[in-house]
C-alpha positions in Angstrom: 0.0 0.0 0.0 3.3 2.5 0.4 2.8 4.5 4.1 1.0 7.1 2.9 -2.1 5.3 1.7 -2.0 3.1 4.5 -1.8 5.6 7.2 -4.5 7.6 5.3 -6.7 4.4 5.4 -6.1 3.4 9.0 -7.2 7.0 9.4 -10.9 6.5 8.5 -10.7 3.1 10.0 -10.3 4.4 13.5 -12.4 7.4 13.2 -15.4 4.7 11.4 -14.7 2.6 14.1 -14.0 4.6 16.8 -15.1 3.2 20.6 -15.8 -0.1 18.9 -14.5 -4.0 18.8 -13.0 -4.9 15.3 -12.4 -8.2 13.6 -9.5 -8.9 11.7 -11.9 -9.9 8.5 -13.6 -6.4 9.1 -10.6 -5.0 9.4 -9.3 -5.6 6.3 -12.3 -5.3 4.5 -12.9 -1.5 5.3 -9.3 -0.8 4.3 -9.9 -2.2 1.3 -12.7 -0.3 0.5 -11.2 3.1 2.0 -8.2 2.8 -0.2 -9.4 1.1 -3.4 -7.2 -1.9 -3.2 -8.4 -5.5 -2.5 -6.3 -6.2 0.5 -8.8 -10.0 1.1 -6.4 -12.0 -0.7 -4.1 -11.1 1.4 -6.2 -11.3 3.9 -7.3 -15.3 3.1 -3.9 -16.2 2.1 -1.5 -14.9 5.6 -3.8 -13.6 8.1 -7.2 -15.9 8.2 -5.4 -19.0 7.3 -2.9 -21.1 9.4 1.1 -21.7 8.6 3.0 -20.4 5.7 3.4 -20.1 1.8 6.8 -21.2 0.3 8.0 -20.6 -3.3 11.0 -21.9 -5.3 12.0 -21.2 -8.9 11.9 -24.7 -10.8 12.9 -23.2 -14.9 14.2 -20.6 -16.5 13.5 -20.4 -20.3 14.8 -17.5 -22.4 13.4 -16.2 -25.6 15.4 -14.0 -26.8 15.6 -10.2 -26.4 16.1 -10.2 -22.4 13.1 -11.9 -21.9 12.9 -15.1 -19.6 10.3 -17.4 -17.8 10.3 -18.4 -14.4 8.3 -21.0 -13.4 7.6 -20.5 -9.6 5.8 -23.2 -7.7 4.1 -22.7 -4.6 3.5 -25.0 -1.7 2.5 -24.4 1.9 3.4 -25.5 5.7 0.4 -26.7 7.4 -1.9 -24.1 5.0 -5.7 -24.9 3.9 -4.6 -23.4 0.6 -2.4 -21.9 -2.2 -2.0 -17.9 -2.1 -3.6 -15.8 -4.7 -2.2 -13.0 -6.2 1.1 -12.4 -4.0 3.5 -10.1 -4.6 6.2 -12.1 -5.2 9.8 -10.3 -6.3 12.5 -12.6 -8.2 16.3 -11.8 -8.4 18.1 -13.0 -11.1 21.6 -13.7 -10.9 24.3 -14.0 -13.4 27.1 -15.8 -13.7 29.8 -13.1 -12.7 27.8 -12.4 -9.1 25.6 -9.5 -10.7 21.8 -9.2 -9.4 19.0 -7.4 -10.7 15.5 -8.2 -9.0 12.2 -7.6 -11.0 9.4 -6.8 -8.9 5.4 -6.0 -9.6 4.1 -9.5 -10.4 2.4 -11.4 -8.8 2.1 -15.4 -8.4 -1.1 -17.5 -7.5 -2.1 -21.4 -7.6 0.8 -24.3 -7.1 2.3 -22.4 -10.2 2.8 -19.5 -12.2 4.7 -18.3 -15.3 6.5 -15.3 -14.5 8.1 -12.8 -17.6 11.0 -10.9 -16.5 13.4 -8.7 -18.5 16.9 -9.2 -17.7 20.0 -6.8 -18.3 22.1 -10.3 -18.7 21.8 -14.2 -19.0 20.5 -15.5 -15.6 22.6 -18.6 -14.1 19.6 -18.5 -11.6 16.6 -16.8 -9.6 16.0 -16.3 -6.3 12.3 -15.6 -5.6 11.8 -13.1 -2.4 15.7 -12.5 -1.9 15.0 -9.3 -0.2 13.1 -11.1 2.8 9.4 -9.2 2.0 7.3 -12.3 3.1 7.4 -14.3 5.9 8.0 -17.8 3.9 8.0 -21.9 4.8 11.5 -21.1 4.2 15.0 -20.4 5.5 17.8 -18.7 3.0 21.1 -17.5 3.1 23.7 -16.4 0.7 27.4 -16.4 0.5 30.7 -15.2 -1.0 33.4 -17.5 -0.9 37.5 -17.0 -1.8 38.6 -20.1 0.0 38.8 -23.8 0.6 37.2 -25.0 3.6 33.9 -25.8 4.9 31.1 -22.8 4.3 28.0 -22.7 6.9 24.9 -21.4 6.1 23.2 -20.4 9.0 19.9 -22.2 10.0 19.6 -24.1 7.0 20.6 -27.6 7.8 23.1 -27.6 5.0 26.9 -26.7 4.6 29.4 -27.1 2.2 32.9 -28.0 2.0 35.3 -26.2 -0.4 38.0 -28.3 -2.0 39.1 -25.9 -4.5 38.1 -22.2 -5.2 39.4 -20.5 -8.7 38.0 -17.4 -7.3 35.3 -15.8 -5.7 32.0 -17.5 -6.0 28.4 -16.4 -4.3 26.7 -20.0 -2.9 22.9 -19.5 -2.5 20.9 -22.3 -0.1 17.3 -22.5 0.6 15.9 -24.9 3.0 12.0 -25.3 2.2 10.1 -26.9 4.8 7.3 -28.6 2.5 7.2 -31.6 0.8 9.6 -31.8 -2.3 7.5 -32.5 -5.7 8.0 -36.7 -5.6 7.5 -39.0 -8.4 3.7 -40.5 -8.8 3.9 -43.0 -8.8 7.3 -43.5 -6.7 10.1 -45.8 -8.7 10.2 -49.4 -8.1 11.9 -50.1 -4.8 11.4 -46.4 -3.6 8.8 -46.4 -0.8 8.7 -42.7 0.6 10.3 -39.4 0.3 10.2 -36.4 2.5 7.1 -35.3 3.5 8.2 -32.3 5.1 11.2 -30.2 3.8 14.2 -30.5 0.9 16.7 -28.0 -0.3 17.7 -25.7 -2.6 21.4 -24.8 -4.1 23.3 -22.7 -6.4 26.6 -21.0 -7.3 27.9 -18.5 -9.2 31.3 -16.9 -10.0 34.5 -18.8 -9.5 35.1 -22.5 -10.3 34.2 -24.6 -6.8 35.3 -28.2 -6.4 33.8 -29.8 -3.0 30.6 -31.3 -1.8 27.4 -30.3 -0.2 26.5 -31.4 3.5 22.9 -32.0 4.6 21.7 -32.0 8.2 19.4 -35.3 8.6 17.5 -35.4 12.3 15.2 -38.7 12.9 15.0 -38.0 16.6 11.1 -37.8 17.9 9.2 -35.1 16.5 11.9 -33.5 14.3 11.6 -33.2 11.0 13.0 -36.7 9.7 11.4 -39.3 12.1 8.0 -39.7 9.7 10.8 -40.8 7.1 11.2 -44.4 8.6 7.9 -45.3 9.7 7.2 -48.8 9.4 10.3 -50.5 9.8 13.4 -48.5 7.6 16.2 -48.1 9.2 19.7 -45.8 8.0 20.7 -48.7 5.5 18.0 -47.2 3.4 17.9 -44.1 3.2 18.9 -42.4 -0.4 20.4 -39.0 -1.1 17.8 -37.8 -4.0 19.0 -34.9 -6.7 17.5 -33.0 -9.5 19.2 -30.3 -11.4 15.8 -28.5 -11.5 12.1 -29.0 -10.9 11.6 -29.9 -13.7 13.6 -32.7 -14.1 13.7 -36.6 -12.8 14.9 -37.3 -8.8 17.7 -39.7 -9.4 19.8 -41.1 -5.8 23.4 -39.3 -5.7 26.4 -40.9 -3.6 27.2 -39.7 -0.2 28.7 -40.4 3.0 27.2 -40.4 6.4 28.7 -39.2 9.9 27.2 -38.5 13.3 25.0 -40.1 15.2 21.8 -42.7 13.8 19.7 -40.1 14.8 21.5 -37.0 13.9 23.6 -37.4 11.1 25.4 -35.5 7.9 24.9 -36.8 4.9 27.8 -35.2 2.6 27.4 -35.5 -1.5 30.6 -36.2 -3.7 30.2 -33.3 -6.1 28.8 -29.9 -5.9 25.9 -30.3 -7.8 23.4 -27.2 -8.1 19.5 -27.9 -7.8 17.4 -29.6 -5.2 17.8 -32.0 -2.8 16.0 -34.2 -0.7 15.9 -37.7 1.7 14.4 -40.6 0.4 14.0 -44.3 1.7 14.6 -47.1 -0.8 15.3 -51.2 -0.9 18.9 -51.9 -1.3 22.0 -49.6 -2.4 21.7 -47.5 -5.4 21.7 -49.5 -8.7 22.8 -49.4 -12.6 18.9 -48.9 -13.0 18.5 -45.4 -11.5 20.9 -43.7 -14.4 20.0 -43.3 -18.3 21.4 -46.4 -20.5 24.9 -44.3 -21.5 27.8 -47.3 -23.1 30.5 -47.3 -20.3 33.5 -49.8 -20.6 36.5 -49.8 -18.6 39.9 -51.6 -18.9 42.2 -53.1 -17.8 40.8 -54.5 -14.9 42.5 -54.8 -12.6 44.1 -51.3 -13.2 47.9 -50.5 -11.8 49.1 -46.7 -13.5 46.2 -46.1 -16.0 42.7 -46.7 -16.6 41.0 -46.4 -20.4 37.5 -45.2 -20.3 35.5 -46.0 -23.4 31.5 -43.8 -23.3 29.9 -41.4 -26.0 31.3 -38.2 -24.8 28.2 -36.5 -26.1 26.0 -38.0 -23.2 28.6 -38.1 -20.3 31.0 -34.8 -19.4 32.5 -35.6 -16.4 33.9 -39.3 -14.8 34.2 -39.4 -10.8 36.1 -42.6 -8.7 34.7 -43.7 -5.5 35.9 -45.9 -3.3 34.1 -48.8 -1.2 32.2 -46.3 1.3 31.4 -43.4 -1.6 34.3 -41.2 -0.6 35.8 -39.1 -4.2 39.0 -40.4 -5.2 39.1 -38.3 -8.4 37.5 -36.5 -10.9 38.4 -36.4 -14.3 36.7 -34.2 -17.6 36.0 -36.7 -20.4 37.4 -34.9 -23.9 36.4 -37.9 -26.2 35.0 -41.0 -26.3 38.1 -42.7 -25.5 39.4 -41.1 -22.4 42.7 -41.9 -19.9 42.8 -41.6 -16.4 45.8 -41.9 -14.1 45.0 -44.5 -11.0 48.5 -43.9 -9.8 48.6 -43.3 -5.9 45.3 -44.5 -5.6 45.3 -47.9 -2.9 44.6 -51.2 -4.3 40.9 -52.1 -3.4 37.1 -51.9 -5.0 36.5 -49.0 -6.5 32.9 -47.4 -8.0 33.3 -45.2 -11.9 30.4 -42.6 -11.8 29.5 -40.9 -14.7 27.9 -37.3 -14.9 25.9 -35.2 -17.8 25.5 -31.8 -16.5 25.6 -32.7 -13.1 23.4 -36.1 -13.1 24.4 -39.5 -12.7 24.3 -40.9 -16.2 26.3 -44.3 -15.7 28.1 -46.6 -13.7 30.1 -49.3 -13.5 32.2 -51.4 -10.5 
């Protein structure tokens, strides 16, 4: 409403009412009709109704000229239903750290189609960056220069640096709603979070490390519903996407702490969503695209010849026995070499990713 209007309106509102009870619904109901704006949306959506609204950016699609689409998708934290017509602001950020935040449109439903114009190619989008709502969500952005581990305050997830070009801005989001799960779930898969996941980006400066999630299955926090009916840690999967709208596939990772508070940390610093899942069994050849993977000899002693289609696969990562990185190794062709040299002798998992994803694997 900007102060003057509002002051102006609250005004007549005490004068109209003046020596009298009001409700909230009257309340808002005269101020809308004393100003001239329909303030009962707003009303419905964060004052009559109980918990919170949550957004998260799932696509951007340019079309030329400056203009992008953002696909925003709304979900709520113990709400009766979806906002209507919220002011929602989205910051765009580009790859060299700039930001440029569009503001004046609004979002309504589980999701809308937003038009921005940008002044540059957006790596990304944060929606509400300026902390204007009071969201199902905690956020928090960083610039890093060095290796080490990065916190991001109240958000259940961290990072560990093991390389830094240069300076780089890491964004996380921790959304305490339901991630958007597969219906029906993949054979073997039997539940996924039913109350929070995470969001994750970076920007600048080439980072090589992993991303550290905060899993608590202690009574009544925000893990325990995970393992109803019988599952135990042995099942539990690491789930990642790129973006929302593509398929949840289960990443490596390694777990320390506690069984009932724990970290699970990734083995590459994959941006998009993440979430817990409980499945049968360890993670399988069936959960990647078919991509042609061969590798010889076997056993290796100084060098290992990787044979894939380049086109489908960028990127080949080494794990050992408990999903710790080893090495990580661009693939340039189809036929690509990589030293094993000062690497122990023992079992060893080859991982390969297409922009980020899982594609292949082989033992």
């Amino acid at each position: 409403m900007g102060d003057s209007l509002f002051f102006g309106s609250l005004a007549r509102l005490l004068d109209h009412f003046a020596f009298q009870n009001v409700n909230s619904h009257d309340f808002f109901a005269y101020l809308s009709q004393v100003s001239g704006m329909n303030l009962m949306d707003f009303y419905e959506d964060w004052v009559h109704q109980p918990g919170f609204l949550d957004f998260d950016v799932e696509r951007i699609q340019g079309h030329g000229c400056g203009i992008y689409s953002v696909k925003v998708r709304q979900k709520g934290y113990g709400t009766n239903h979806s906002g209507t017509n919220v002011p929602l602001d989205i910051t765009l950020v580009s790859q060299d750290m700039d930001t440029y935040t569009f503001e004046g449109q609004t979002v309504s439903g589980d999701t809308s189609e937003l038009m921005v114009l940008s002044p540059f190619e957006p790596a990304f989008a944060i929606p509400d960056y300026h902390g204007k709502l009071n969201k199902a969500t905690i956020d928090a952005t960083r610039q890093v220069a060095a290796v080490g581990d990065v916190t991001f305050t109240n958000t259940g997830c961290g990072a560990h640096l093991g390389d830094v070009a240069d300076t780089a801005m890491m964004y996380v989001a921790h959304h305490y709603v339901a991630p958007t799960a597969p219906d029906p779930l993949p054979d073997g898969y039997y539940r996924f979070s039913t109350t929070h996941y995470w969001t994750v980006n970076y920007v600048g400066g080439g980072l090589d490390g992993a991303w550290k999630f905060q899993m608590r299955r202690g009574a009544n926090q925000l893990d325990a519903d995970l393992f109803d009916g019988g599952f135990d840690l042995d099942d539990l999967k690491l789930m990642y996407r790129p973006d929302g709208q593509s398929a949840w596939v289960s990443v490596p990772f390694t777990r320390t702490g506690s069984p009932y508070n724990a970290v699970l940390t990734t083995n590459e610093l994959q941006t998009g969503q993440y979430c817990f899942a409980v499945a049968d069994g360890p993670v399988s050849v069936g959960d990647f695209s078919p991509v042609r993977l061969h590798v010889y000899p076997v056993p290796a002693t100084g060098t290992l010849t990787l044979r894939t289609d380049a086109a489908r696969a960028d990127k080949a990562v080494i794990l050992d026995s408990v999903g710790r990185k080893v090495r990580s190794v661009r693939i340039s062709g189809d036929v690509q070499e990589i030293s094993v040299k000062n690497i122990p002798s023992g079992n060893y998992v080859l991982v390969l990713y297409q922009n980020g994803t899982p594609v292949a694997r082989t033992v």
